[in-house]
C-alpha positions in Angstrom: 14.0 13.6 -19.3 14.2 10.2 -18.7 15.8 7.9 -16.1 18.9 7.1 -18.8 19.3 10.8 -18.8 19.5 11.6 -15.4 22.0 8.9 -14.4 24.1 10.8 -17.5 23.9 13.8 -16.1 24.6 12.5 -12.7 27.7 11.1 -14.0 28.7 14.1 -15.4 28.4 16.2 -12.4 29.3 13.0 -10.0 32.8 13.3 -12.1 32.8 17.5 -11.8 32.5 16.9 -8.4 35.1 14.8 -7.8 37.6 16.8 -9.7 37.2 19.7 -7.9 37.0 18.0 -4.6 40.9 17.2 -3.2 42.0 14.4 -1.9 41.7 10.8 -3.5 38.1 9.0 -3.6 38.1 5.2 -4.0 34.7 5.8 -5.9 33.5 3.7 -8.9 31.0 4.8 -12.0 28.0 3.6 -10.2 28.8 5.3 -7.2 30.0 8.3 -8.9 26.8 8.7 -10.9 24.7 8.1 -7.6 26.6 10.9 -6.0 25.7 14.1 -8.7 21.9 12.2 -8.8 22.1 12.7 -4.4 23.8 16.5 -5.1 21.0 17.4 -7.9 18.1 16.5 -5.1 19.9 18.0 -2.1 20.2 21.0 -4.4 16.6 20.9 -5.2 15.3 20.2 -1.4 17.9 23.4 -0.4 16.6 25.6 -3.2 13.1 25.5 -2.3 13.4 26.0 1.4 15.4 29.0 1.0 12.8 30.0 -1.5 14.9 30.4 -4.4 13.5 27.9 -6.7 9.7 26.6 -6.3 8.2 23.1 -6.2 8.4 20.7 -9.4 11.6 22.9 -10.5 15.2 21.0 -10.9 18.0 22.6 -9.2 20.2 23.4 -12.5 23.6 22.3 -13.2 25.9 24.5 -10.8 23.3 23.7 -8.1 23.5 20.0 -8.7 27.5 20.5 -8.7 27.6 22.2 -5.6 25.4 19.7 -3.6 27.8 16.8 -5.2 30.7 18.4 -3.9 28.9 18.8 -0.2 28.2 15.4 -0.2 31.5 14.0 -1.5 33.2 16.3 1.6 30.4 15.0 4.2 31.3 11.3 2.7 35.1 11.6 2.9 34.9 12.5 6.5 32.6 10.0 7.7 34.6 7.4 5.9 37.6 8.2 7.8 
C-alpha cells in the first residue's frame, strides 16, 4: 500500500477514533489523519513487544483504532 493509502486509512480510523472518544476535539483533517497513522504505529510497536504480532507485520484495523483512541485521550489531557 502506498503512502496515499495510508493517510486514507489513517483518516478513517483518525475519524473512528474521534467518534468514540467524548468530549469535543478542535482537530482538523490533517491532524485527524496524522492521529489514526500515530495509533496504527503505536499499535504495531505495542503488538510486537507483547509478542502478539512479529516484525514487518501491520497492527490491523481494531489495533490501529485502539492506539488512535489512546492517543486522542493522552492529547486531550495534555492540552488542558
Amino acid at each position: 500500500m502506498g503512502i496515499i493509502g495510508t493517510i486514507l486509512i489513517g483518516l478513517v480510523v483518525g475519524l473512528l477514533a474521534r467518534w468514540l472518544h467524548p468530549g469535543h476535539d478542535r482537530l482538523g483533517l490533517i491532524m485527524t489523519a496524522l492521529l489514526g497513522i500515530a495509533g496504527s504505529v503505536l499499535a504495531t510497536f505495542a503488538g510486537q513487544a507483547l509478542g502478539l504480532i512479529r516484525m514487518g507485520q501491520p497492527a490491523g484495523f481494531l489495533g490501529a483504532l485502539i492506539g488512535a483512541v489512546v492517543i486522542l485521550f493522552v492529547y486531550t489531557r495534555i492540552k488542558r
